[in-house]
Z-matrix of the N, CA and C atoms (Angstrom, degrees):
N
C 1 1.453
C 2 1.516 1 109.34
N 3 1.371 2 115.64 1 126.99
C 4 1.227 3 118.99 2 152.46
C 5 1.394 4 136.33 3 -60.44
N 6 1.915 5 109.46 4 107.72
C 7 1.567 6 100.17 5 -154.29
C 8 1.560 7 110.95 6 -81.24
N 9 1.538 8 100.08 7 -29.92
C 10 1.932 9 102.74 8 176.33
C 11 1.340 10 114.91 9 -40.55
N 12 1.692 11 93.87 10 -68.50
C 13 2.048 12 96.88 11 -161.34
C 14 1.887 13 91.10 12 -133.59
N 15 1.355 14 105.86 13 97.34
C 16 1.409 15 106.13 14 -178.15
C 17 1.175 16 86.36 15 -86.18
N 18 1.972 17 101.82 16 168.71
C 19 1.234 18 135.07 17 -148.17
C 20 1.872 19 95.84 18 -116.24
N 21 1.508 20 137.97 19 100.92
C 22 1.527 21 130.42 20 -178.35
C 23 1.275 22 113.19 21 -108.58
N 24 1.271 23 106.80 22 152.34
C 25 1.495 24 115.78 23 -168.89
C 26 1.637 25 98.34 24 -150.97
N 27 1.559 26 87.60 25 111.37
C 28 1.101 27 93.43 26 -171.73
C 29 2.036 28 123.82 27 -118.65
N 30 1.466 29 113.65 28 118.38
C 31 1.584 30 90.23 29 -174.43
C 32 1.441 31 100.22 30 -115.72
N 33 1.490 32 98.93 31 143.56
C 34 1.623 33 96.58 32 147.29
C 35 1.337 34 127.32 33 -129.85
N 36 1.806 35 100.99 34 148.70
C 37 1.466 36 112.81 35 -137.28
C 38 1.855 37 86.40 36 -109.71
N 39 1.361 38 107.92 37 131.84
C 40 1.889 39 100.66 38 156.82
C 41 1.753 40 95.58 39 -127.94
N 42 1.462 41 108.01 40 -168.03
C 43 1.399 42 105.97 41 173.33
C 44 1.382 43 147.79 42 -28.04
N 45 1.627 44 96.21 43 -62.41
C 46 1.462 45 116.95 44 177.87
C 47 1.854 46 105.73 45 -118.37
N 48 1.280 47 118.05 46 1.12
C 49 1.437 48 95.07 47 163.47
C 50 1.623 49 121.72 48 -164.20
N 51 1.276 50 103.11 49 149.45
C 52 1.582 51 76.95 50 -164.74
C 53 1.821 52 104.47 51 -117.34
N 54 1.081 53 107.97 52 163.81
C 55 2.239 54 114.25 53 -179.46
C 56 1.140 55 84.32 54 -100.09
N 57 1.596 56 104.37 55 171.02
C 58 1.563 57 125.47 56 177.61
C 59 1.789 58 105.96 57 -148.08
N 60 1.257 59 110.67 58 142.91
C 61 1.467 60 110.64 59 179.82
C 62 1.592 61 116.84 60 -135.70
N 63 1.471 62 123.78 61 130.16
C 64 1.544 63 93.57 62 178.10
C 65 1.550 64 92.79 63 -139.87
N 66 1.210 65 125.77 64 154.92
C 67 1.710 66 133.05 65 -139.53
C 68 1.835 67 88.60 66 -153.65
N 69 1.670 68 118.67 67 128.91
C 70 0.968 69 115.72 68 146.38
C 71 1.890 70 110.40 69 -85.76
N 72 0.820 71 101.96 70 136.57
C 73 1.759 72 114.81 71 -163.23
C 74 1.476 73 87.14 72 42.24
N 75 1.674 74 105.10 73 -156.08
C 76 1.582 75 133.12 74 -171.16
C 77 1.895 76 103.81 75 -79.22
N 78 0.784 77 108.23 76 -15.00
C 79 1.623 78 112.66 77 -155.23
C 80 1.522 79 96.29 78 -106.19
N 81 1.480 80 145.59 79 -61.89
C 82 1.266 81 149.84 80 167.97
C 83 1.144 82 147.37 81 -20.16
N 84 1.804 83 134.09 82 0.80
C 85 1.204 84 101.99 83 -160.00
C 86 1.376 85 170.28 84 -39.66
N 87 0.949 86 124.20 85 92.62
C 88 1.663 87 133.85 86 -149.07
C 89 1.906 88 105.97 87 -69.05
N 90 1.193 89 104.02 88 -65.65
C 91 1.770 90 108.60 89 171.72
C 92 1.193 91 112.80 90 -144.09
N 93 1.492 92 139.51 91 179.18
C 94 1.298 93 149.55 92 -169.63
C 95 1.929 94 98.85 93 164.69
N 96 1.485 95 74.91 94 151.94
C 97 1.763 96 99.17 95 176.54
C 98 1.347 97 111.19 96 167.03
N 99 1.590 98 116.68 97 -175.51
C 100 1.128 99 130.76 98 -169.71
C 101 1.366 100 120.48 99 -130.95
N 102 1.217 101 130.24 100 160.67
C 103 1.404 102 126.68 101 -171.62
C 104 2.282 103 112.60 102 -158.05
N 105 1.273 104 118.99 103 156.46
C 106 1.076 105 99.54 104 -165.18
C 107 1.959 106 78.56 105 -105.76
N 108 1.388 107 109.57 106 172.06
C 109 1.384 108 135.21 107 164.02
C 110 1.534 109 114.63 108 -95.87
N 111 1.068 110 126.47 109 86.48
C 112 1.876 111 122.94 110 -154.34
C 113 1.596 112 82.36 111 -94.06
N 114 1.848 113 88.58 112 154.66
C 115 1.313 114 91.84 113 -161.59
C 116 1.639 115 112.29 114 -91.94
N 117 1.297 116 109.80 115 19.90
C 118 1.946 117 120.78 116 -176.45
C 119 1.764 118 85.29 117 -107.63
N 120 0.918 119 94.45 118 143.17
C 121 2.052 120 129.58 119 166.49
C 122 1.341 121 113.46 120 -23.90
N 123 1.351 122 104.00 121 -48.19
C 124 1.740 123 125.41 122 -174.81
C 125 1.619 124 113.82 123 -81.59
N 126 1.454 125 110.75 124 -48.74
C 127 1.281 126 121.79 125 178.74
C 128 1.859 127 111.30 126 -54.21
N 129 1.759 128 89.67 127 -44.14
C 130 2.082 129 90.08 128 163.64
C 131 1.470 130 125.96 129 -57.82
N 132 0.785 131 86.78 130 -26.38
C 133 1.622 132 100.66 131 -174.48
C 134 1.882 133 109.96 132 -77.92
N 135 1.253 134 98.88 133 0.14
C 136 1.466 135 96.14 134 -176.23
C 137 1.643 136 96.72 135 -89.50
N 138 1.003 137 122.03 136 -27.91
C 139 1.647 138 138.32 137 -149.09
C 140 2.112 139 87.38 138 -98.75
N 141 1.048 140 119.62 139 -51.30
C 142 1.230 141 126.48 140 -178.19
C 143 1.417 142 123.66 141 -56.82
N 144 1.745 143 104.45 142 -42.42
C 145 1.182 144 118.75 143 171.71
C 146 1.623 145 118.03 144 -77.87
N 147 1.753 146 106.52 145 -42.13
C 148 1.293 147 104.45 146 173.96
C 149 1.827 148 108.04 147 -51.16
N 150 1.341 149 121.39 148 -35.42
C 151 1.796 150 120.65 149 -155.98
C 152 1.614 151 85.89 150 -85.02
N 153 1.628 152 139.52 151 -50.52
C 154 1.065 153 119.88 152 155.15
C 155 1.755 154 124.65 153 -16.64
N 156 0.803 155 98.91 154 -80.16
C 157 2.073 156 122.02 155 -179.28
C 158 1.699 157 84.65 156 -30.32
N 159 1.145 158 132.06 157 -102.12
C 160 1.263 159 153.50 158 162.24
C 161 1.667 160 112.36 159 12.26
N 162 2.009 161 101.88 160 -68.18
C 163 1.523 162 98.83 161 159.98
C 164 1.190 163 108.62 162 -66.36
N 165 1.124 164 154.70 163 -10.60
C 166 1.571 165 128.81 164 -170.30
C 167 1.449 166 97.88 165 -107.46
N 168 1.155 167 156.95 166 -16.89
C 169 1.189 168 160.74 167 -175.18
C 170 1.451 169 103.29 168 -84.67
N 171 0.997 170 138.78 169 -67.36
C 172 1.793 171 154.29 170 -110.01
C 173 1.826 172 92.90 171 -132.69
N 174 1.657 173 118.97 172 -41.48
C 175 1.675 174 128.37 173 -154.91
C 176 1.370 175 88.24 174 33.47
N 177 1.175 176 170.10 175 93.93
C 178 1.299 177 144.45 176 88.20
C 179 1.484 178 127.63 177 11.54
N 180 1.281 179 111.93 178 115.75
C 181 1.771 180 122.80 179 154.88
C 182 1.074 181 134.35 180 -53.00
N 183 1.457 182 121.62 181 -29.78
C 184 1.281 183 133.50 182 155.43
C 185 1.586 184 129.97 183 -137.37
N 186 1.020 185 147.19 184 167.10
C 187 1.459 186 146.22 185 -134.81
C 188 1.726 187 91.78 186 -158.50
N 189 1.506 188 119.19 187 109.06
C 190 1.595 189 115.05 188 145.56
C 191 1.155 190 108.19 189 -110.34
N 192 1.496 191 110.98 190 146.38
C 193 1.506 192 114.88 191 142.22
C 194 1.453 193 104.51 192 -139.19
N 195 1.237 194 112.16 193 156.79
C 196 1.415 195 139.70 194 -142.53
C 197 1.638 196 84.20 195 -148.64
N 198 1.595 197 103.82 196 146.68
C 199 1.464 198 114.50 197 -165.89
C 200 1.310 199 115.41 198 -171.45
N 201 1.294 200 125.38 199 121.95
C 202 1.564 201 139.75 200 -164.18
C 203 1.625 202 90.13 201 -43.86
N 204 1.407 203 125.93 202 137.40
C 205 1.725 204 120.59 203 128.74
C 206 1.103 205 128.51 204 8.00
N 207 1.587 206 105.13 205 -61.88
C 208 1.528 207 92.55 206 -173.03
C 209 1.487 208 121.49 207 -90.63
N 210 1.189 209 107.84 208 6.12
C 211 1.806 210 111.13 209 165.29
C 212 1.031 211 108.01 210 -70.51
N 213 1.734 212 123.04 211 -52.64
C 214 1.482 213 111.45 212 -178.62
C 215 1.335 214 127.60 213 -46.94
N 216 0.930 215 135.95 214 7.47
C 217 1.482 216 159.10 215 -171.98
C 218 1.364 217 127.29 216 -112.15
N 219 1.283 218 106.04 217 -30.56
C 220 1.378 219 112.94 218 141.28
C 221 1.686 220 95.93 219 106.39
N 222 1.121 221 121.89 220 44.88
C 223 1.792 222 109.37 221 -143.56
C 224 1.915 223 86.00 222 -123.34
N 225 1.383 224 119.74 223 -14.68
C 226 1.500 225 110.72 224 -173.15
C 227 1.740 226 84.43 225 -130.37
N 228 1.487 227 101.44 226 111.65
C 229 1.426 228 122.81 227 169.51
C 230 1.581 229 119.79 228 -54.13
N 231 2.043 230 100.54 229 -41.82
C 232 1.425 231 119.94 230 -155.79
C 233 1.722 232 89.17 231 -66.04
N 234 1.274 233 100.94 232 -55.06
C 235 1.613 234 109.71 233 -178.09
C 236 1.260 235 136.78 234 -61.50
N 237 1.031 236 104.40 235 -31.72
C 238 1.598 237 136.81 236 155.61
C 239 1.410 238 124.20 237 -43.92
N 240 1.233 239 101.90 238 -45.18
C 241 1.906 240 119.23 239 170.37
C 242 1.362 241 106.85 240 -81.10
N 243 1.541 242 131.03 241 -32.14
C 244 1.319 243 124.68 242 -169.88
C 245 1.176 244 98.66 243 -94.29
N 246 1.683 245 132.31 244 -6.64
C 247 1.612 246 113.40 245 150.73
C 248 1.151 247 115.08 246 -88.25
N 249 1.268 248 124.22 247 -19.00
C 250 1.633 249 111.70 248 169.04
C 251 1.701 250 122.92 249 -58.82
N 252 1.498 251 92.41 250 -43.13
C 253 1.614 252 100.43 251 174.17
C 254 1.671 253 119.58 252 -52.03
N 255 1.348 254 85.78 253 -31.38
C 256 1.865 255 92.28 254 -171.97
C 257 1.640 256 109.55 255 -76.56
N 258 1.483 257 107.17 256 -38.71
C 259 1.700 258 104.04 257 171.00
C 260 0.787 259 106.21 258 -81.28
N 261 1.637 260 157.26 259 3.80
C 262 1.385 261 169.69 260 -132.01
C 263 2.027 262 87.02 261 -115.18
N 264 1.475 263 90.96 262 -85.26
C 265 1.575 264 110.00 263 156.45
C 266 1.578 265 129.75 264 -18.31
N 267 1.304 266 97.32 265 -53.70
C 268 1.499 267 107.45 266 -159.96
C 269 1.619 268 99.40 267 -78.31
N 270 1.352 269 113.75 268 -40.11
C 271 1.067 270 141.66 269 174.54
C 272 1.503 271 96.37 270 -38.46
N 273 1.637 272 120.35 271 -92.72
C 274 1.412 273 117.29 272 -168.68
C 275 1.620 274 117.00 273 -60.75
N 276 1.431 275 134.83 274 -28.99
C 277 1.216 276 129.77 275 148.90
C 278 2.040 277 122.70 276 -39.58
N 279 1.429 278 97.74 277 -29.84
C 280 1.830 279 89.83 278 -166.25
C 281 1.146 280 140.70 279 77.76
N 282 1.591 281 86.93 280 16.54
C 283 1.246 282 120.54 281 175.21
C 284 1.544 283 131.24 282 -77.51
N 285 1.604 284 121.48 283 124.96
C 286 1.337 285 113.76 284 -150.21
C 287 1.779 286 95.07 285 -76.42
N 288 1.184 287 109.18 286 155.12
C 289 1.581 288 108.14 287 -154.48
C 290 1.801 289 92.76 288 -135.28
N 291 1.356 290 122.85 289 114.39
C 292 1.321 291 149.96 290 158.57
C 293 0.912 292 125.01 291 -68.59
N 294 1.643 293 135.97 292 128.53
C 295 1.827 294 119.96 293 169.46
C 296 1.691 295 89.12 294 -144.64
N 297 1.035 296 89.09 295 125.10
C 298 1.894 297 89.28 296 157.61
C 299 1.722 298 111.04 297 -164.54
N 300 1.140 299 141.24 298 154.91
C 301 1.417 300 143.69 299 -136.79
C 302 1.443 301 89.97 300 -119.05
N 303 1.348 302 119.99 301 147.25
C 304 1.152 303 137.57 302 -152.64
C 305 2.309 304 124.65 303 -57.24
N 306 1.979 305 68.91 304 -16.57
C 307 1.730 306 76.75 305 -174.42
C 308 1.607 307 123.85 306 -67.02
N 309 1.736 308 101.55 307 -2.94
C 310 1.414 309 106.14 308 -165.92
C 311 1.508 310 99.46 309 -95.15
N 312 1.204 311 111.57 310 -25.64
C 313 1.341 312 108.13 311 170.33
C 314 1.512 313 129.80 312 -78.62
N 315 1.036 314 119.78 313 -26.62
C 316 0.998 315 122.16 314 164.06
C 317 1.996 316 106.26 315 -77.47
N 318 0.866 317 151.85 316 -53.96
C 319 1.644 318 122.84 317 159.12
C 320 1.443 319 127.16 318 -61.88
N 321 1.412 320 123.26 319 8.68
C 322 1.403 321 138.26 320 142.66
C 323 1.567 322 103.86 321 -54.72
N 324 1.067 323 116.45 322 -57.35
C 325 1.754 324 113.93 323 -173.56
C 326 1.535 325 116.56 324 -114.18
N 327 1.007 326 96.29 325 30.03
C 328 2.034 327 110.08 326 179.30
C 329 1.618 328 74.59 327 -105.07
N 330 1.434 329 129.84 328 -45.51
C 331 1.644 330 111.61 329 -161.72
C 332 1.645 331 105.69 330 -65.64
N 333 1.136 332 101.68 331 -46.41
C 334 1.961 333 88.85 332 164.28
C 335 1.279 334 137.33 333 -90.38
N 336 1.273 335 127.05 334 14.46
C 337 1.342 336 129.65 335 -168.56
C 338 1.474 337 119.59 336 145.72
N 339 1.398 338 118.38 337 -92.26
C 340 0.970 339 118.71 338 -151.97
C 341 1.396 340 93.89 339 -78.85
N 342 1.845 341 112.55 340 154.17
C 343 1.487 342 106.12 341 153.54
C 344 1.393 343 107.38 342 -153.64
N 345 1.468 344 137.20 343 47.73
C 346 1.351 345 119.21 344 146.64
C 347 1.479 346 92.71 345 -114.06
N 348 1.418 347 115.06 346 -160.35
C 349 1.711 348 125.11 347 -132.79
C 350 1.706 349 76.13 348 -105.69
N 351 0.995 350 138.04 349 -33.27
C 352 1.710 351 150.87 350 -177.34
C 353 1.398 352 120.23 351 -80.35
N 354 1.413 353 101.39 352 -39.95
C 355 1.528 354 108.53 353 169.58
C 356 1.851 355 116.36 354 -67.96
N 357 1.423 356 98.97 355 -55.37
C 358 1.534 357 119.09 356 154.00
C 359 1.342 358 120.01 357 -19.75
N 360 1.439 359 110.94 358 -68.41
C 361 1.368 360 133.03 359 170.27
C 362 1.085 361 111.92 360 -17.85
N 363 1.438 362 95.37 361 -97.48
C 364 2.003 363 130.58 362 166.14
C 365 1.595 364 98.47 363 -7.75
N 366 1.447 365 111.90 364 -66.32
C 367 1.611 366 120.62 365 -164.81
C 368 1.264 367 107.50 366 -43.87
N 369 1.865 368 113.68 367 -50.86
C 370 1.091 369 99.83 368 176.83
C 371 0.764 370 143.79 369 -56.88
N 372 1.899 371 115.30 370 -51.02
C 373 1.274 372 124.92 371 -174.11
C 374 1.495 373 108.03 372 -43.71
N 375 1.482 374 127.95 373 -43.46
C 376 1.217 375 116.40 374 -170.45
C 377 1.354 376 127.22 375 -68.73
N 378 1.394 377 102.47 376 -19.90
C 379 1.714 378 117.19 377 155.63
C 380 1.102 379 128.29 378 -76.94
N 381 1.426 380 140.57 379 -10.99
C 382 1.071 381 150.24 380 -148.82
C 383 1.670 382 108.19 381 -151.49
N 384 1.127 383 146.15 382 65.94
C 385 1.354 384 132.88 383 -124.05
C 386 1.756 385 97.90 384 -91.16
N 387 1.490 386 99.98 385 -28.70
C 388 1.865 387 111.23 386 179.10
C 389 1.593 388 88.26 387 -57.99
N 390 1.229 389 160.52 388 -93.05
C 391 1.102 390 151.45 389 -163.26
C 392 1.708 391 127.58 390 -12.01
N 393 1.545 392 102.89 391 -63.53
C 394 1.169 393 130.15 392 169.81
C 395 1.746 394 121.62 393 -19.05
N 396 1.333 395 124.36 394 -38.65
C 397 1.230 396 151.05 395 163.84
C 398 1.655 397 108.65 396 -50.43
N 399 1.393 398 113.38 397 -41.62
C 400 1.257 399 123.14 398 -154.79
C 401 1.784 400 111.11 399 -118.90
N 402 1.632 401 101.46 400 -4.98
C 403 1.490 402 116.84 401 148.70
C 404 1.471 403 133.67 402 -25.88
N 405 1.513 404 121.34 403 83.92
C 406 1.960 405 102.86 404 -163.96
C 407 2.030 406 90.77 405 -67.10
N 408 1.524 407 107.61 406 168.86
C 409 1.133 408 115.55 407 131.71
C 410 1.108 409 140.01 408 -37.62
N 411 1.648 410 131.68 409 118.15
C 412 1.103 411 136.00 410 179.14
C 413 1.641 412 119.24 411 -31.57
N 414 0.924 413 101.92 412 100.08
C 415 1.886 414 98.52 413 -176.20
C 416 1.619 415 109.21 414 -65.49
N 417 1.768 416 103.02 415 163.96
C 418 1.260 417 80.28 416 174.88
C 419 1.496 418 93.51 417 -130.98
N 420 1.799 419 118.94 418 -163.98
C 421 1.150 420 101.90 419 -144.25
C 422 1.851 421 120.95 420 -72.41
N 423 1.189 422 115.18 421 9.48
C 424 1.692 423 132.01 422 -151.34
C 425 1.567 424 95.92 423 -123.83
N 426 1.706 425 119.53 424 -14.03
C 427 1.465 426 116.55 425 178.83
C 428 1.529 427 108.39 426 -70.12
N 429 0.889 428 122.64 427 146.15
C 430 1.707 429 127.02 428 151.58
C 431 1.741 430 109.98 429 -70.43
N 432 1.478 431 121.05 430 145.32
C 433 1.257 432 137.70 431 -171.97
C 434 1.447 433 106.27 432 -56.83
N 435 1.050 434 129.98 433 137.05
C 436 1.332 435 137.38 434 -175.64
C 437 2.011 436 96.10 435 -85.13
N 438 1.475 437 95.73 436 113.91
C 439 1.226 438 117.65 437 170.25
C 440 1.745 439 98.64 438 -29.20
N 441 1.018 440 136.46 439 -69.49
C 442 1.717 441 132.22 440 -154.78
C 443 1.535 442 107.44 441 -78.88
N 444 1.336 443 135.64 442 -17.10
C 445 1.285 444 138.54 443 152.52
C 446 1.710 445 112.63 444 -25.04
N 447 1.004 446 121.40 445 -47.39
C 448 1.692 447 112.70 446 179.82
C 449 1.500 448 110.54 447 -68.73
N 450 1.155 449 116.51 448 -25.88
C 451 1.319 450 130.94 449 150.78
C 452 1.591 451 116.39 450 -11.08
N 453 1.539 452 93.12 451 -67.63
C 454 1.473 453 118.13 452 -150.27
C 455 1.848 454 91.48 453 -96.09
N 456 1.401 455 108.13 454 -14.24
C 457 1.606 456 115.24 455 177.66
C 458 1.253 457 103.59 456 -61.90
N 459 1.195 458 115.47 457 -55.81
C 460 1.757 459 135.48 458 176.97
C 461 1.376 460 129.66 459 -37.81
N 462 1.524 461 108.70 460 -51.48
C 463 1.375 462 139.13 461 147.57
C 464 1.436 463 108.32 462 -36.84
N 465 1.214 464 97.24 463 -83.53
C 466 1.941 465 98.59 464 -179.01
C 467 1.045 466 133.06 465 -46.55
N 468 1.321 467 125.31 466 -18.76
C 469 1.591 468 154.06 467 168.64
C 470 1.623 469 107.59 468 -55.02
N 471 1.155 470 110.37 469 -56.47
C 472 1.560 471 113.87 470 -167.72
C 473 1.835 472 94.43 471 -96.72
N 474 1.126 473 130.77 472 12.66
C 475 1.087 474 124.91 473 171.70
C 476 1.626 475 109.80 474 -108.94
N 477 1.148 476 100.59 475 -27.08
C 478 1.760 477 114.26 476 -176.21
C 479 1.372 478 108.74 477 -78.80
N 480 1.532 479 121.36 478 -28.65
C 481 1.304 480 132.19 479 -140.31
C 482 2.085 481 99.61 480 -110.21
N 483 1.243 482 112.61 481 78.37
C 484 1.165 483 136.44 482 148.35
C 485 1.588 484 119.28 483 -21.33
């Protein structure tokens, strides 16, 4: 591991889709995006291969993923495999490997301010200005989650993560 300016890669995983984040040190953003978990064999494999792509490009020093509640539970298989793949990865890199479920991040940034998944958001973008572009509108309470939000889950992960 590179101790100066390690290399993070960060995903977060919910049911059907998961964000991706990768950070030279804490301060950098290097890439980020989002992807769905389709529910046929092949469609997983898009998400598996993309986190492949990612380790081989980036090697990362350390590895988060961050993951709704109800993954820990073991209840979405599809998703379930695309975190195995990722410690699978992290694993033969030597890469220090993170897991914790989404609630810690969110009282990571309830201690300064923001604390829903939108408010969060916002924070970043203003830290992160490449993001900002990709900011949904404030939803309100009857909207459905804006698909690219896990995006910004990913992001927050390696910022929360001490």
């Amino acid at each position: 591991m590179e101790h100066g300016n390690p290399t993070f890669l960060s995903f977060a995983v919910r049911a059907s889709r998961y964000g991706y984040a990768v950070f030279a040190g804490r301060e950098k953003l290097l890439d980020w995006g989002a992807g769905e978990i389709l529910s046929h064999e092949t469609g997983n494999l898009v998400g598996i291969r993309r986190s492949a792509f990612l380790f081989e490009h980036f090697r990362p020093d350390v590895v988060i993923v961050s993951r709704s509640p109800r993954l820990l539970r073991g209840s979405y298989p599809r998703a379930s495999r695309l975190i195995e793949s990722v410690r699978r990865e992290a694993d033969i890199l030597d890469a220090q490997f993170i897991s914790f479920d989404w609630h810690n991040i969110t009282l990571a940034f309830a201690v300064s301010g923001p604390a829903t998944r939108y408010e969060i958001a916002s924070a970043l973008a203003e830290v992160f200005p490449d993001l900002l572009w990709k900011l949904p509108p404030k939803p309100k309470s009857t909207d459905r989650e804006p698909h690219i939000l896990i995006a910004f889950d990913a992001v927050a992960a390696v910022v929360a993560c001490n």
